[in-house]
C-alpha positions as CSV (number, residue, x, y, z in Angstrom):
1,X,85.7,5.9,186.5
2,X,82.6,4.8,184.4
3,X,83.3,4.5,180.4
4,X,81.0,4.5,177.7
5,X,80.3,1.0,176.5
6,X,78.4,-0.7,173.5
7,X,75.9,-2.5,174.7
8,X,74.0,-5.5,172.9
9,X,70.3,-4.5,172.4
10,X,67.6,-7.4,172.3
11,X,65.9,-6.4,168.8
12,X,66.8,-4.4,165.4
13,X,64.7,-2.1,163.7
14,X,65.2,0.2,160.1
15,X,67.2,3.2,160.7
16,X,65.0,6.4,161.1
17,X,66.9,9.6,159.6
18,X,66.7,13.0,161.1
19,X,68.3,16.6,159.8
20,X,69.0,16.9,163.5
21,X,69.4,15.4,166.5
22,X,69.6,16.5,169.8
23,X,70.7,14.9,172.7
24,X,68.7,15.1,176.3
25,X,65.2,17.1,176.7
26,X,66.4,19.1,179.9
27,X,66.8,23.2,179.8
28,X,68.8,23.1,176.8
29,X,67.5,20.7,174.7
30,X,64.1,21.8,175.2
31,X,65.8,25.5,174.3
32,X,67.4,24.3,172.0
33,X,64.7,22.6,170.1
34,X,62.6,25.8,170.0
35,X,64.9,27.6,168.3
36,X,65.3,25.0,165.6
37,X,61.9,25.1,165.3
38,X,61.4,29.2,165.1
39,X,64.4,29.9,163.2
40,X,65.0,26.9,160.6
41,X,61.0,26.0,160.3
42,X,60.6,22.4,158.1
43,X,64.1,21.5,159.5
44,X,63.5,17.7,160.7
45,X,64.8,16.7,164.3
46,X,64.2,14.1,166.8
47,X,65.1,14.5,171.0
48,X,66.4,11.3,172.2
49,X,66.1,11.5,176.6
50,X,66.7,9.2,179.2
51,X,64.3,9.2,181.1
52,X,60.7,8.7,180.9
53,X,60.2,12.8,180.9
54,X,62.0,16.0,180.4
55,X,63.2,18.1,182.9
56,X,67.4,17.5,182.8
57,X,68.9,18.2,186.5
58,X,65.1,19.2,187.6
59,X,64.1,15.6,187.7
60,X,67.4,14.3,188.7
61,X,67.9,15.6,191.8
62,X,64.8,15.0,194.1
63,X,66.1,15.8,197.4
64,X,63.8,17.9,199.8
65,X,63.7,21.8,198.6
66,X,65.5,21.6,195.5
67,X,65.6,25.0,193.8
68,X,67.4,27.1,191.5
69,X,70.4,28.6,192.9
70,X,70.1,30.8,189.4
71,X,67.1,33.8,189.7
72,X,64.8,32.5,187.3
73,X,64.5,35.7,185.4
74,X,67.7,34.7,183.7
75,X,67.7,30.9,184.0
76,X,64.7,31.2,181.9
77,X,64.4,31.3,177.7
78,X,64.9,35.2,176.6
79,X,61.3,33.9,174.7
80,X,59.3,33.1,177.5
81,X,58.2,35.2,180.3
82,X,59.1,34.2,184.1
83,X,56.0,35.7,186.2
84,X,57.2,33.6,189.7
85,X,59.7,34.3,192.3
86,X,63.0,34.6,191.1
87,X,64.4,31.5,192.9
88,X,62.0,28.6,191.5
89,X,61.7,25.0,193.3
90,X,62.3,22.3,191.1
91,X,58.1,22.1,190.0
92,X,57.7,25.6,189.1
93,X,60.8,25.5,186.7
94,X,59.2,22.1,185.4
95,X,55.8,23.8,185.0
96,X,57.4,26.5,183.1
97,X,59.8,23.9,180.4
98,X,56.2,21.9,180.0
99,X,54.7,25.1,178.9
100,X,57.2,25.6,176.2
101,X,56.4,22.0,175.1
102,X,52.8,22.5,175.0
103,X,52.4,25.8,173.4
104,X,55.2,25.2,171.1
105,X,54.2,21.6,169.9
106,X,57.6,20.2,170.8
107,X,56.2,16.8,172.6
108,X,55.6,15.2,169.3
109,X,59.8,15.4,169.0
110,X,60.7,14.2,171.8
111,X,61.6,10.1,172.3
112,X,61.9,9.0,176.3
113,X,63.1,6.7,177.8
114,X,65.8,5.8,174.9
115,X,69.2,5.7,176.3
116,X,72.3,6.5,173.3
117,X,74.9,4.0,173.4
118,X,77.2,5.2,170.6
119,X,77.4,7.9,168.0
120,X,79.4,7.0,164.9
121,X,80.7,9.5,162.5
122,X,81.1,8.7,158.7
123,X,82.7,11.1,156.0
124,X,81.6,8.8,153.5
125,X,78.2,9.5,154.4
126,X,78.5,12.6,156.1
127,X,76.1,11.5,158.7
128,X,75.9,10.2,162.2
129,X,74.7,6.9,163.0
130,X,73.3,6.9,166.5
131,X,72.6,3.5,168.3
132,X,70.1,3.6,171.2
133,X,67.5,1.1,173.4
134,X,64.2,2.2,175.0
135,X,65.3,1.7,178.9
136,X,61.5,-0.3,179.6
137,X,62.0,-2.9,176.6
138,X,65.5,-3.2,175.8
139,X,64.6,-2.6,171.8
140,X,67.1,-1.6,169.8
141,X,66.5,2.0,168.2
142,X,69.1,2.9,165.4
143,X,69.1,6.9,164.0
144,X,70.9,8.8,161.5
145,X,71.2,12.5,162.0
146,X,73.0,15.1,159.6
147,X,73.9,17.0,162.9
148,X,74.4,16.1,166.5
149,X,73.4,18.9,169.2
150,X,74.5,17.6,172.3
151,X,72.4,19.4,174.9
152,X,73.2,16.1,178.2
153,X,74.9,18.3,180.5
154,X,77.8,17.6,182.1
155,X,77.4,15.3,184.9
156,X,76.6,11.6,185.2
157,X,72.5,11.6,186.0
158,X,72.8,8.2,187.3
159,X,75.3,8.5,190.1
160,X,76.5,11.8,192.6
161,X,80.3,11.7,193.4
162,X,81.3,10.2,196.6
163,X,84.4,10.4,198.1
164,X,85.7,6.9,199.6
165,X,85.9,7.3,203.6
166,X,87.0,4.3,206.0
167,X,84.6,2.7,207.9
168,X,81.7,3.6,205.7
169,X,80.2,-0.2,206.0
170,X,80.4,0.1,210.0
171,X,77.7,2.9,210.1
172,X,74.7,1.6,211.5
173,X,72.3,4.3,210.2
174,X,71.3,5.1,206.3
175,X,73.7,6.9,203.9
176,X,72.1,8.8,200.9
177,X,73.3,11.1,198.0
178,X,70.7,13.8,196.9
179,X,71.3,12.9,193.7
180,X,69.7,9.3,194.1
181,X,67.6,10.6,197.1
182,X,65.1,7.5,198.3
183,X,61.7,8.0,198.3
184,X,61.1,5.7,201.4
185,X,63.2,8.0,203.7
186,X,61.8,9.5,207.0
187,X,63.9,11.9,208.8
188,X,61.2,12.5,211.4
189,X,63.7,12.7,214.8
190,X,66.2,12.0,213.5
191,X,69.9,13.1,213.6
192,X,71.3,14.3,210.3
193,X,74.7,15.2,209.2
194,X,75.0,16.6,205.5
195,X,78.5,16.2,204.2
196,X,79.7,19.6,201.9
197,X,78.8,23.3,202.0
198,X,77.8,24.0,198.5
199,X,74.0,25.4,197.3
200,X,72.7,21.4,197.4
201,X,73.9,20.9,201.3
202,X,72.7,24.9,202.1
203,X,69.4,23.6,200.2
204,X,68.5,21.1,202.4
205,X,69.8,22.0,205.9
206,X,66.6,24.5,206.3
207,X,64.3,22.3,204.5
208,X,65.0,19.3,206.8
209,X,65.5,20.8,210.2
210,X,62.3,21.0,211.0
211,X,61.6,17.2,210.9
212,X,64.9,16.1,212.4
213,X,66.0,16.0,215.6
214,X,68.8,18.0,214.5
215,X,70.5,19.0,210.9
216,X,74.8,19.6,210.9
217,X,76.0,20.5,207.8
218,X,79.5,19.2,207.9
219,X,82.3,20.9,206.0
220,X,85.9,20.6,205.0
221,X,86.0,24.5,204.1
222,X,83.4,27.2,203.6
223,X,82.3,28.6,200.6
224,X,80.5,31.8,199.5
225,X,76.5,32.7,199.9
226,X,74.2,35.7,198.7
227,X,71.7,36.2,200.4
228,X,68.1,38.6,199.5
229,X,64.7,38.2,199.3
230,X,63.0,36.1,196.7
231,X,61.4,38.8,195.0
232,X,62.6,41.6,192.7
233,X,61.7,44.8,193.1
234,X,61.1,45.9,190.0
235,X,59.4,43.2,188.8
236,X,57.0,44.0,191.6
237,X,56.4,47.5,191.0
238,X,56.0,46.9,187.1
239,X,53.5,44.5,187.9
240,X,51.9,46.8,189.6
241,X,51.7,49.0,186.9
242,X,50.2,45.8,184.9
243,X,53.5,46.3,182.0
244,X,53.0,43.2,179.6
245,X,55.0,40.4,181.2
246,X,57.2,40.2,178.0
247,X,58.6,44.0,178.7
248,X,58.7,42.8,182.6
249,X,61.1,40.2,181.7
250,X,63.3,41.9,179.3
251,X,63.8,45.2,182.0
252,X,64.4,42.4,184.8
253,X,67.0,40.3,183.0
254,X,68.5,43.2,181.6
255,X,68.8,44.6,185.4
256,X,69.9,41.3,186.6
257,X,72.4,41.1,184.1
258,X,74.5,44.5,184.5
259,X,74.7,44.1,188.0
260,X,75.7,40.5,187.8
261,X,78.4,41.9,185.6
262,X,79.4,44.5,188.0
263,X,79.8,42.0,190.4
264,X,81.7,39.8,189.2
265,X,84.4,42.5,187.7
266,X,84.2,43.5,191.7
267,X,85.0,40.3,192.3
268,X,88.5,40.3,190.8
269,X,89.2,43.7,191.2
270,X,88.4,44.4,195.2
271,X,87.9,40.9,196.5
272,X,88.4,41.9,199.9
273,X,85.7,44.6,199.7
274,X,83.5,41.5,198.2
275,X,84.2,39.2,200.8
276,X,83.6,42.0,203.6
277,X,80.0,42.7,202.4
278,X,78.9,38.8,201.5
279,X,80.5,37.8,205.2
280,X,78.8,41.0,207.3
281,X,75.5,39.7,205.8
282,X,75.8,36.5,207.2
283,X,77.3,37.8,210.9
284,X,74.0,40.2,210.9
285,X,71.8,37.0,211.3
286,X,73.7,35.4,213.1
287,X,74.8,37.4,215.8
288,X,78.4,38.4,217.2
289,X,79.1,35.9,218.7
290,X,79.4,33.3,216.2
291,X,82.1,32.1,215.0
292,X,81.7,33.4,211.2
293,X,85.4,33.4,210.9
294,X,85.7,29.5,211.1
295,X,82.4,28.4,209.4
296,X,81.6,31.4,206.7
297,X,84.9,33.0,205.8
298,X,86.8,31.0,202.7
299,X,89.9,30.9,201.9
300,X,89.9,31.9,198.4
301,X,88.6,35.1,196.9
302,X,85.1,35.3,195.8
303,X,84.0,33.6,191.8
304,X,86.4,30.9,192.3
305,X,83.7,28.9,192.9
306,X,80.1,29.2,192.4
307,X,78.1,31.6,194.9
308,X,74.5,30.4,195.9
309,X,72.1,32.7,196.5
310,X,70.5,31.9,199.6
311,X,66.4,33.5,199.5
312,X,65.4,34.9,202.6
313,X,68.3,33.8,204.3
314,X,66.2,30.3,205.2
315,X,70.1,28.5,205.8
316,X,71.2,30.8,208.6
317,X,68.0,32.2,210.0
318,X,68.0,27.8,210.6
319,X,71.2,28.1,212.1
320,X,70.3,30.9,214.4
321,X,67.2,29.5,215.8
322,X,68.9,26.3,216.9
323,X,67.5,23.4,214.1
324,X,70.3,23.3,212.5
325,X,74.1,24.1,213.1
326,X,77.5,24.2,210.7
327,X,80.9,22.2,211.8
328,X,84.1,22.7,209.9
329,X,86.5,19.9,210.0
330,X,87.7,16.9,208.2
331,X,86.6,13.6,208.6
332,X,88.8,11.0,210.2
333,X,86.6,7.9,210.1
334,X,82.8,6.4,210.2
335,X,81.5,4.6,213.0
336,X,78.8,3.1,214.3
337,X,76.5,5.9,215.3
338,X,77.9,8.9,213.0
339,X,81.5,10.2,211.9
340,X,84.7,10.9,213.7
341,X,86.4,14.3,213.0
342,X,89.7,14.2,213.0
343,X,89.4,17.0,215.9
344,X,88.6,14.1,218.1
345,X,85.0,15.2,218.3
346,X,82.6,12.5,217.4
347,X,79.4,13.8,215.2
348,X,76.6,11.2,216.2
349,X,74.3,10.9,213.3
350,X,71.2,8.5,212.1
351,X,71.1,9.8,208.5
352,X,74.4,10.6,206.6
353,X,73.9,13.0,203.5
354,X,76.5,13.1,201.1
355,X,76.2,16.2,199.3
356,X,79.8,15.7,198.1
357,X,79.2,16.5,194.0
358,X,79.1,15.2,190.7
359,X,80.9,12.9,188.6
360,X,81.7,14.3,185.1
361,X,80.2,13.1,182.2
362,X,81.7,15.4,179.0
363,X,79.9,13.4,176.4
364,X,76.8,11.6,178.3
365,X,78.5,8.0,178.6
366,X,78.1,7.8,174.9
367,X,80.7,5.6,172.9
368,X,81.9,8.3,170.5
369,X,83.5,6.8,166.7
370,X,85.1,9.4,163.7
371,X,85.8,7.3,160.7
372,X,85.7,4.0,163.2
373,X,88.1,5.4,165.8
374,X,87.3,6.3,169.2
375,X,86.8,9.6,170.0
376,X,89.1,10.8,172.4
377,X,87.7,13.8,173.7
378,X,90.3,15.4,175.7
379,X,92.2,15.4,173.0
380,X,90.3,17.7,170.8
381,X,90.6,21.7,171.1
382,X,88.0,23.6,171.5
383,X,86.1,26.4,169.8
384,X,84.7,28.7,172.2
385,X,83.4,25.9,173.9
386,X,80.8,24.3,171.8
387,X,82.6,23.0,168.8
388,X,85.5,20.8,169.0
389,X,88.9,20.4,166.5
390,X,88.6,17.2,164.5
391,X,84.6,16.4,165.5
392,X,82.5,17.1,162.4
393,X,78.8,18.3,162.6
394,X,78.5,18.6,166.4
395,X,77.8,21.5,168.9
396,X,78.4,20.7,172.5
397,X,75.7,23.1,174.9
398,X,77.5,24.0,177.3
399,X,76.3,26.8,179.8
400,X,77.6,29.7,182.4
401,X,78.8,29.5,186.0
402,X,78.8,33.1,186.9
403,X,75.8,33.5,185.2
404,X,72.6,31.4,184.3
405,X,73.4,28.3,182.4
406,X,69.9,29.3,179.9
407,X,72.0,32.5,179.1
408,X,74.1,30.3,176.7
409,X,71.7,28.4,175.4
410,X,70.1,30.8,173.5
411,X,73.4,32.0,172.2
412,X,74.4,28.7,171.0
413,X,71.0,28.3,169.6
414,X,71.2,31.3,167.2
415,X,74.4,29.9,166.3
416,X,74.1,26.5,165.2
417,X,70.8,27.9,163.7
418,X,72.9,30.4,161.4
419,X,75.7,27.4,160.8
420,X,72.7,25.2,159.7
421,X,71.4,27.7,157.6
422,X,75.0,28.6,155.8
423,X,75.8,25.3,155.5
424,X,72.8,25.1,153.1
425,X,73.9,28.3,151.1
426,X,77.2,26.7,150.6
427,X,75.9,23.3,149.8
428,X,78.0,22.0,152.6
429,X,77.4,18.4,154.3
430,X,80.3,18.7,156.4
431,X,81.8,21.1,158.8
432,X,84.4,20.9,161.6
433,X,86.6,23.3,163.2
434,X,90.8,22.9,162.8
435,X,93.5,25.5,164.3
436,X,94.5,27.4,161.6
437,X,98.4,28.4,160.2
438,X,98.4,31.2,162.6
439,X,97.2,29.3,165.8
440,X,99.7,26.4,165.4
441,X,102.0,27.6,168.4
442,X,99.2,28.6,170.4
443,X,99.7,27.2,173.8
444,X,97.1,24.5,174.5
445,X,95.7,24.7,178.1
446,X,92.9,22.5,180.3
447,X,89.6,23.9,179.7
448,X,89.3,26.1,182.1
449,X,92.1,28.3,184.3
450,X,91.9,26.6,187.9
451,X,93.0,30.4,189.0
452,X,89.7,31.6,187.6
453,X,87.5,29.0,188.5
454,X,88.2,25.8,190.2
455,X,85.2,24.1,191.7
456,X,85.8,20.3,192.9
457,X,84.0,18.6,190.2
458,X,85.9,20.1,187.6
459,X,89.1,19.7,189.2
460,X,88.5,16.1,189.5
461,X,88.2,15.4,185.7
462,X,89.4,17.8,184.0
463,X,91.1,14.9,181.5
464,X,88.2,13.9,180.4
465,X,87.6,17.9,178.7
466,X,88.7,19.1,175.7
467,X,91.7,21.2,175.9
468,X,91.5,25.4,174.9
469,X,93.9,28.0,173.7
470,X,95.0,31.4,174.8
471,X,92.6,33.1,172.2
472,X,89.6,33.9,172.7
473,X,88.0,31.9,169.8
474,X,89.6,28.5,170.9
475,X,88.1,28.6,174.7
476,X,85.4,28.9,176.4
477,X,85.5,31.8,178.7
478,X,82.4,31.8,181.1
479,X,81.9,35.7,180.2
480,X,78.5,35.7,179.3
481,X,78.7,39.7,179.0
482,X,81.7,39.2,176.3
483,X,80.0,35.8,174.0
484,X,76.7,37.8,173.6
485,X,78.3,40.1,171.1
486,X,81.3,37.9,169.7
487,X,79.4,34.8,169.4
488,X,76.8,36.3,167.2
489,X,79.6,38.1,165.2
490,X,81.7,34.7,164.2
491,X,82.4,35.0,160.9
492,X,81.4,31.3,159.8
493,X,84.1,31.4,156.7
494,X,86.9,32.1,159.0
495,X,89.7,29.6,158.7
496,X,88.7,27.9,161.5
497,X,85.5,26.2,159.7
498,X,86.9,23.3,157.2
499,X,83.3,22.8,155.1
500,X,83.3,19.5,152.8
């Protein structure tokens, strides 16, 4: 597992001081920072990304097709318009974060290509000390912030996850993650095999099959798809009737949203009638006589894991016309000239596409310090997942699964916002969040209930999360349909906030 390490920069420079500072210039930071902008105006701040643009996950991930797997009515800001097809490819959703930027003047906040190597926390100050270098020049960059808005993500940018098989070095052909995908790559005739069965691996099957030779996505176990047209309905109609874009978005997102809420309570409470509609979609296009019940049909109920939506069915219209084809098994070994299942059935490959996950990253690599001791963040509880027991001056962005991950960045937005701003009314340098008398034998659970939702990546790491309670204040509880009215309702003198 990679750690967060200090790292010695080349050159010093003075200390610049911000009110704020947020973390990463992908979906939420760029959210994030036009908030701060709207609601607290004069409120000095500084975005410290990565990389050498914005973009998050959207720049990341470069692989042939990326797309949402969120419709982009939602996934966008409740403050900007979408006017495209609700499932977006990589460069429309990158179009649409650059016009945020540009009409909102947020580019002359935003620092690239400075990487954060620590964040130290003093109470004699009451600030943050952040220590960074610019990834082209290796110059040291030293900050000070009154506030920390940690809007990284979740997952290591740098590196996919990647289970360890045997005989890995004996394949003759060229192994690739999509999270690191090579630019130099030609699949043209050539035999591909992509490892996993999640929205990155049903992604690429259809957008590679034409070039290859042949496309197998290769699964342990299958998992859950949606499948509809790219389009919505009413957004079509309305346009038709030219309504301003601004009521188009609102009507669509508040459609999108109460019948994503529907179906997820369906979810839990007739799983089997679920599972029976999502699974006859995919036996219409595919005919009776595949074997659906092998390579579609999970073994868990539906919302465990995260559903893709597949648009216009591209993944199993693919599999029907022959370009591409499923196998479900486990893999024994690599050889030579593919894998060996542990069937006995030897999958002959050229290109091997592990589309196996992420690797967790809570807190973005970063060396964390309170008062000169290391942060150890799985040891902290949390408050309704974006605040965190013993952490001062800190909000962690931290989005949906069953919804749009955007959903909850304009919640925590409005939130940190409003703590800024009664902060100031108090006079208050300092705030943290501490279990109160009456939450002291609260039973303290992992982060998130495995029987709820356990995807892979998750299950891996969950050490490396903050723990929650069994109320809802001290957890984070991926209801999206429940947060947007308590959030905004937190009573910011409850016992829970210590202010100093």
């Amino acid at each position: 597992m990679n750690v967060a390490v200090r790292t010695q920069p080349t050159t010093q420079q003075a200390t610049e001081h911000f009110d704020v500072l947020i973390v990463g210039a992908g979906i939420s930071g760029i959210g994030s920072a036009y908030h701060l902008t709207k609601q607290l105006p004069g409120t000095s701040f500084v975005i410290l990304e990565t990389k050498d643009s914005f973009g998050g996950t959207w720049i990341t991930h470069r692989y042939p097709g990326i797309r949402s797997d969120s419709d982009l009515h939602t996934f966008g800001y409740r403050f900007k318009p979408w006017v495209g097809p609700p499932i977006a490819t990589a460069d429309e959703i990158l179009a649409y974060m650059n016009d945020v930027i540009e009409e909102n003047d947020l580019g002359k906040h935003i620092r690239y290509k400075h990487k954060i190597n620590s964040a130290s926390w003093s109470s004699e100050t009451n600030l943050w000390t952040i220590e960074a270098v610019t990834t082209d020049t290796g110059e040291a960059k030293t900050f000070t912030a009154k506030f920390l808005w940690m809007c990284q993500g979740y997952y290591r940018h740098s590196e996919g996850y990647t289970p360890e098989w045997k005989g890995t070095d004996k394949f003759k052909g060229r192994i690739v993650h999509p999270q690191t995908w090579p630019e130099d790559i030609d699949l043209t005739d050539k035999k591909v095999v992509v490892i996993g069965s999640g929205a990155t691996a049903a992604t690429l099957l259809p957008n590679i099959a034409d070039k290859c030779a042949h496309a197998t996505m290769l699964q342990r176990s299958p998992t859950y798809f949606r499948i509809g047209r790219n389009a919505i309905e009413i957004a079509e109609e309305l346009r038709r009737l030219q309504v301003d874009e601004a009521w188009i978005h609102e009507i669509v997102r508040r459609k999108i949203l109460f019948e994503q809420d529907a179906f997820t309570k369906l979810c839990v409470a007739k799983p089997e009638e679920v599972k029976k509609e999502l699974i006859g979609q995919i036996s219409a296009i595919l005919g009776p006589d595949y074997d659906v019940e092998t390579h579609f049909t999970p073994t868990y109920r539906p919302w465990r894991q995260r559903i893709a939506f597949v648009p216009d069915a591209d993944l199993f219209k693919g599999i029907a016309g022959g370009k591409a084809s499923v196998v479900t098994d486990e893999i024994e070994c690599f050889v030579e000239n593919g894998i060996q299942l542990k069937s006995g059935r030897l999958l002959e490959a050229d290109v091997i596409v592990t589309a196996t996950g992420f690797n967790l990253a809570a807190l973005g690599d970063i060396a964390f310090e309170i008062d000169g001791k290391p942060l150890g963040f799985g040891d902290t509880v949390t408050y309704r997942g974006m605040m965190f027991t013993g952490v001062p001056n800190m909000v962690w962005v931290f989005g949906y699964f069953r919804a749009s991950w955007t959903l909850r960045v304009d919640l925590v937005a409005d939130f940190v916002c409003r703590l800024l701003g009664h902060m100031k009314e108090k006079g208050a340098k300092k705030v943290e969040v501490k279990l109160r008398p009456e939450d002291h034998n609260m039973p303290i659970l992992p982060w998130i209930d495995p029987e709820n939702f356990n995807p892979g990546y998750m299950m891996r790491n969950m050490d490396l999360l903050p723990k929650r309670g069994d109320k809802p204040e001290w957890q984070h509880s991926q209801d999206y349909w429940t947060e947007k009215d308590d959030i905004p309702k937190t009573n910011l003198d409850d016992g829970a906030f210590v202010y100093g």
